[in-house]
C-alpha positions as a printed Julia matrix, in Angstrom:
301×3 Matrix{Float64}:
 -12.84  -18.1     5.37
 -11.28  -14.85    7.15
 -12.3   -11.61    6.11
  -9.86   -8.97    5.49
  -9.27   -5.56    4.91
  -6.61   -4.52    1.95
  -4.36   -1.9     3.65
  -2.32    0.04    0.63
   1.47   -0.28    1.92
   4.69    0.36    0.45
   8.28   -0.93    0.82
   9.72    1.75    2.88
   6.3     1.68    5.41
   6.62   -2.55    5.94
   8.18   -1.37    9.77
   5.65    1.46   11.01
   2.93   -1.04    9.32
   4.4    -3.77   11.84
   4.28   -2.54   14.59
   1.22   -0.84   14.58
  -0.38   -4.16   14.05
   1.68   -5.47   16.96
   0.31   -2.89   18.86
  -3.06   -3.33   17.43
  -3.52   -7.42   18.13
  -1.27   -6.88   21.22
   0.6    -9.69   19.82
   3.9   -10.72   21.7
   6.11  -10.83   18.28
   6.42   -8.5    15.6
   4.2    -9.96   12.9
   5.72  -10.73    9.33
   5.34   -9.23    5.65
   5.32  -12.48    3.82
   8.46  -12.07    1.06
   8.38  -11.79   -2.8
   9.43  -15.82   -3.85
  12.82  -15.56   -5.99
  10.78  -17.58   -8.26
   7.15  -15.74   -8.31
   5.54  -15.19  -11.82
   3.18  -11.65  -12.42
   0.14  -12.44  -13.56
  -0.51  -11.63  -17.3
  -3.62   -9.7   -16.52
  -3.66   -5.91  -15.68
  -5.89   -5.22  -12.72
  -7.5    -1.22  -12.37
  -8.89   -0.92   -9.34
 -10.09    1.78   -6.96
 -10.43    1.26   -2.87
 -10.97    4.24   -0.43
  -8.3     4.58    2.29
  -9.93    4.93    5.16
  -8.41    1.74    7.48
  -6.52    3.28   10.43
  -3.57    1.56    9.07
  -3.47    3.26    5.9
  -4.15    5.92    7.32
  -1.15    6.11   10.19
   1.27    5.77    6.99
   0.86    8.24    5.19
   1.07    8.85    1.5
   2.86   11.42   -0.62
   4.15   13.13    2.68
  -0.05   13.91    3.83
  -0.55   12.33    7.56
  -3.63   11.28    6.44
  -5.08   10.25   10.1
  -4.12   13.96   10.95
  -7.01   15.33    7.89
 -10.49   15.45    8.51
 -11.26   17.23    5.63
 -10.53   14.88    2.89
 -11.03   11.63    1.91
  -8.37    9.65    0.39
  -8.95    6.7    -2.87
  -5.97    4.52   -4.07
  -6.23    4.26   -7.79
  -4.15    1.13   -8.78
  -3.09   -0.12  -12.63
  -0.9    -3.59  -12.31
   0.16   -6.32  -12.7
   0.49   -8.31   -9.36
   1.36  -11.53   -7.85
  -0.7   -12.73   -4.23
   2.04  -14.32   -1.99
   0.31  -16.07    1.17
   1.21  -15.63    5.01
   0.32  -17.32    8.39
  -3.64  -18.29    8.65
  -3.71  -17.5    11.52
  -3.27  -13.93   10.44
  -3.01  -10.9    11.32
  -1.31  -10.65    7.8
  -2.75  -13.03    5.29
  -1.18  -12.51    2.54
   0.83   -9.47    0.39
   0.2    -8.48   -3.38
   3.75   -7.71   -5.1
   3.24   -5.81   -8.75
   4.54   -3.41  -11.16
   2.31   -0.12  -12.43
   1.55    3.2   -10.76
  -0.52    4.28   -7.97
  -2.76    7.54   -8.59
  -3.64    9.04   -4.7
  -6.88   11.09   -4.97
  -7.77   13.64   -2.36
 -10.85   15.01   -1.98
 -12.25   17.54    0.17
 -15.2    15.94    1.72
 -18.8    17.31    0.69
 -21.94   16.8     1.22
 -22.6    16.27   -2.99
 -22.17   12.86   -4.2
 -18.28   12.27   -5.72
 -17.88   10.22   -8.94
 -14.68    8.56   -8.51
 -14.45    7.74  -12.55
 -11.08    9.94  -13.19
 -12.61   12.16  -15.79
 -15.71   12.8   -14.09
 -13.77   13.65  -10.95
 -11.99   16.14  -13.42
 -15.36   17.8   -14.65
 -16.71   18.29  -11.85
 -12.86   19.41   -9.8
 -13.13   21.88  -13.45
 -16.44   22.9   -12.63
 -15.64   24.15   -8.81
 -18.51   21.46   -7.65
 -15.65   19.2    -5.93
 -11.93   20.4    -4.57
  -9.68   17.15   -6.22
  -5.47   16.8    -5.92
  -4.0    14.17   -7.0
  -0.49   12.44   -6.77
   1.38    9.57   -8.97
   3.35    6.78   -7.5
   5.72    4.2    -9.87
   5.8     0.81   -8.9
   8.07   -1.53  -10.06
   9.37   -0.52  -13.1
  13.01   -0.76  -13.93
  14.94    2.01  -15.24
  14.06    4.35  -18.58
  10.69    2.26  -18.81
   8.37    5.12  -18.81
   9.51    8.23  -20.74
   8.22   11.88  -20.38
   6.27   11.76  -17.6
   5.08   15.18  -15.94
   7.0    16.24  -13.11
   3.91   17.75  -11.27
   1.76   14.26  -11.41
   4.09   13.32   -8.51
   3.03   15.82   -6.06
  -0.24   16.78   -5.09
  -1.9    19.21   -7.47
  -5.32   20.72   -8.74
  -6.88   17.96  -10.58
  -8.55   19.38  -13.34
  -9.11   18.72  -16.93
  -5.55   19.59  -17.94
  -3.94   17.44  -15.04
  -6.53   15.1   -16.29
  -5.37   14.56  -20.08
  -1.44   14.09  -18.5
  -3.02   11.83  -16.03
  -4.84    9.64  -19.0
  -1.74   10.02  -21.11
   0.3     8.6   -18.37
  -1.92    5.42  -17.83
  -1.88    4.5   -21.44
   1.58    4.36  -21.06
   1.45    2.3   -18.74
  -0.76    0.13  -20.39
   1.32   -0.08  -23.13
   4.49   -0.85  -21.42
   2.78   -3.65  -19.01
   1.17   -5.11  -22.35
   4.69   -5.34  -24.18
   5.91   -8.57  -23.26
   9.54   -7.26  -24.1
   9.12   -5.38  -20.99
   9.14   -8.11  -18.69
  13.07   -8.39  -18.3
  12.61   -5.01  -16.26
  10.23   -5.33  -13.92
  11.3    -5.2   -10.21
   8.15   -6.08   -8.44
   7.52   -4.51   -4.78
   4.84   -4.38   -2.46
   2.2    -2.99   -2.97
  -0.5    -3.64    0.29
  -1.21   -6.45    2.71
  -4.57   -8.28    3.1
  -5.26   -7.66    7.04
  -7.4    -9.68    8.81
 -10.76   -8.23   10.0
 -11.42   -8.14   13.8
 -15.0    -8.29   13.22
 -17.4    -9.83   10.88
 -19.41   -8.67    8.02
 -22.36  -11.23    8.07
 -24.76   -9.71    9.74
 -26.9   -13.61   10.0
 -23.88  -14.97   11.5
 -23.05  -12.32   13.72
 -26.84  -12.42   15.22
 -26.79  -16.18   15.46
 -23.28  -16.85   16.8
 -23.08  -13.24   18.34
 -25.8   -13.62   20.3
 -24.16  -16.86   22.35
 -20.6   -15.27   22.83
 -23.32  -11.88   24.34
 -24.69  -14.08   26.37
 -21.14  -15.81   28.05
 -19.64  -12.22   28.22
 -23.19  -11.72   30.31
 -22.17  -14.86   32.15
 -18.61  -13.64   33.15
 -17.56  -16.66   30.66
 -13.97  -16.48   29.36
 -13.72  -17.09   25.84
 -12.18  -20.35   26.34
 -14.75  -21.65   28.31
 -17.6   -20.29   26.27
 -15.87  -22.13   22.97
 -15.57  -25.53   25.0
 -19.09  -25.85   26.64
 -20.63  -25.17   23.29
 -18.06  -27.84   22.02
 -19.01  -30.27   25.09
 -22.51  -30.21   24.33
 -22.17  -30.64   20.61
 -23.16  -27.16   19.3
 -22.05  -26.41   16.32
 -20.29  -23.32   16.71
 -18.68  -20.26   13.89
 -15.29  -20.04   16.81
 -14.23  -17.3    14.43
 -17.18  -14.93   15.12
 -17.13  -15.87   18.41
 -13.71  -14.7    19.15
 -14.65  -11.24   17.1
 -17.79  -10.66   19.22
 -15.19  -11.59   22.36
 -12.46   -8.26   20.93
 -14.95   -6.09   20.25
 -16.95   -6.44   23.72
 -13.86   -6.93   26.12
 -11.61   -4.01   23.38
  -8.86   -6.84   23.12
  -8.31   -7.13   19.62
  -5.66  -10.23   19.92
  -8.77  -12.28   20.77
 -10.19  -11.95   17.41
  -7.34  -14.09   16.03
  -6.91  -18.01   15.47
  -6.47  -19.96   18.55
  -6.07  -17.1    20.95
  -8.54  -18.51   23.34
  -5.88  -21.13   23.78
  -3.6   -18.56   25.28
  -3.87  -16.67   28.99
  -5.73  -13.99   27.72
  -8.47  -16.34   26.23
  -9.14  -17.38   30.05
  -9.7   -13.67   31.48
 -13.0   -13.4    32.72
 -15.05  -10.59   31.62
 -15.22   -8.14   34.26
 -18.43   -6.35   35.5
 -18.58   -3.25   32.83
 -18.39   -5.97   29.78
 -20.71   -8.4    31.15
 -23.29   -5.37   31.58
 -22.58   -4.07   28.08
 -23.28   -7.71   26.83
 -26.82   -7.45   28.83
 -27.52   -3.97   27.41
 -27.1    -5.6    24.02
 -29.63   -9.0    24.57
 -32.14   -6.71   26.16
 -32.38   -4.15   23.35
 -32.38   -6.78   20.74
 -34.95   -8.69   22.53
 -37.11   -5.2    22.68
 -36.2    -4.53   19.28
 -37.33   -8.14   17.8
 -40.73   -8.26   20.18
 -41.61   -5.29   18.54
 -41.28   -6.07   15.08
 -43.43   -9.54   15.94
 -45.76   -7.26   17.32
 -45.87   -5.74   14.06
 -46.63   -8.49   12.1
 -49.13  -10.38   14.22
C-alpha cells in the first residue's frame, strides 16, 4: 500500500496545490482533486485531530494570510474537529484521495524553542500564559451552512495571543461545535468542502524495506541501470521485487520525483540512464553501509 502525506488544503488553494504538484512529479497533466459525490454521506463520527504542517505543500499555501514557507521562526499545527467523508482518486497517485467535512480548523503558531511544546490546547495556553512559549492562534469554519454557529468571537479568526482568556473562547467555541455536529437536526445544513488531500510519499518509511530493496535499485544506479531495466532483470530472473521502493530509491538518487510514481518506468524517463554524478552517489552509499555493517559485526564477534 502507498504511503502518503495529508497536506491541509482548502477550496480556494485546489489550483496553486495543482500545480505545484505538477511541478513537483514533473507530470505532463495537471493532476486532479477527486470531487465531493452528489450522493456522499458524512460519517456519524466526529474526528479531533492534530498534524504539524510542515509538508512543502502546506506550506507554499499559506494559511490565514501567513506564507508559511517564508517563516522560520514558527512552527505551524492544524487542529481539526469534523465530520468527514474520504473520496478516492487515481492509484497511481500523486493524489490519492480527498477528505470533504464540516467543523472548524484551529491554526496554531508557535515560535520555535528549544523547550518541549505540549500541543494539548490548554496546556499550550498555560504555558503561552506563563511567557514559557510565544502561541497565536486562528479559527477557520468549514462547512457549515448559514446562522449554524452563533456568537462566535470576532478575534478567534485572526491570529492572536493565545492565552488563557483566548483559551476559554477557544473551548467555548469547540463545544459548540460539538454540539451542533452532534444534533442530527443539523444535518440539512451542512455544505461539506475540502478539507486536505492524501499525497503520495516519494519515499518510503520502512526502513527494512528500504535496506533490502534499496540496496538493489543503489546498486543499478551504480551500474548506470535505468530504472526500467533494473525492474525487468530482477523480473527476468525471478526476484521478487517491492517496484514501489524501487522507483522511490530511483527519485531520490537521480532528484526526479515523477519516477517515484506507478508505472513511470514504463515511460521515457524510466529509460534515462543514470549519469556519472548519480551512479557515484549510489557507490558512496554501498561503501559506507558496507563500512558501517562490518563494523558492527566486528562488534559482536
Amino acid at each position: 500500500m502507498a504511503q502518503t502525506d495529508f497536506i491541509n488544503i482548502s477550496p480556494s488553494e485546489i489550483n496553486s496545490f495543482r500545480n505545484t504538484v505538477k511541478d513537483v512529479y514533473e507530470l505532463g497533466e495537471t493532476p486532479n482533486v477527486p470531487e465531493l459525490p452528489n450522493n456522499a454521506n458524512l460519517n456519524q463520527t466526529i474526528s479531533v485531530t492534530t498534524n504539524q504542517i510542515k509538508n512543502t505543500f502546506s506550506a507554499s499555501l499559506g494559511f490565514g494570510g501567513v506564507n508559511i514557507s517564508a517563516d522560520v521562526e514558527h512552527e505551524y499545527h492544524a487542529y481539526d474537529i469534523v465530520k468527514s467523508v474520504v473520496v478516492q482518486g487515481s492509484i497511481e497517485g500523486p493524489i490519492m484521495s480527498a477528505t470533504y467535512g464540516v467543523g472548524c480548523r484551529l491554526i496554531l503558531k508557535i515560535k520555535k524553542t528549544d523547550l518541549e511544546v505540549n500541543i494539548d490546547l490548554s496546556q499550550l495556553a498555560a504555558q503561552t500564559e506563563l511567557g514559557l512559549v510565544n502561541t497565536s492562534i486562528a479559527l477557520e469554519l468549514k462547512g457549515f451552512g448559514a446562522g449554524s454557529l452563533p456568537n462566535i468571537p470576532s478575534d478567534v479568526f485572526t491570529f492572536s495571543k493565545f492565552d488563557l482568556d483566548k483559551f476559554t473562547k477557544v473551548n467555548n467555541l469547540i463545544n459548540s461545535v460539538l454540539t451542533f455536529l452532534t444534533n442530527p437536526a443539523n444535518e440539512s445544513s451542512y455544505d461539506p468542502i475540502l478539507l486536505g488531500v492524501d499525497l503520495k510519499k516519494l519515499y518510503t518509511d520502512d526502513i527494512e524495506d528500504i535496506l533490502k530493496f534499496g540496496n538493489y535499485a543503489l546498486w543499478r544506479i551504480k551500474k548506470g541501470t535505468p530504472l526500467k531495466e533494473a525492474i525487468s532483470i530482477a523480473n527476468e530472473n525471478g526476484v521478487k521485487l517491492d517496484e514501489e521502493i524501487v522507483r522511490r530509491v530511483y527519485a531520490l538518487m537521480l532528484e526526479r520525483p515523477q519516477l517515484a510514481l506507478e508505472n513511470s518506468q514504463d515511460l521515457p524517463i524510466g529509460s534515462n540512464e543514470p549519469n556519472n554524478d548519480e551512479s557515484g552517489r549510489a557507490r558512496e552509499l554501498l561503501v559506507k553501509y558496507r563500512r558501517v555493517t562490518k563494523k558492527d559485526a566486528d562488534n559482536n564477534q
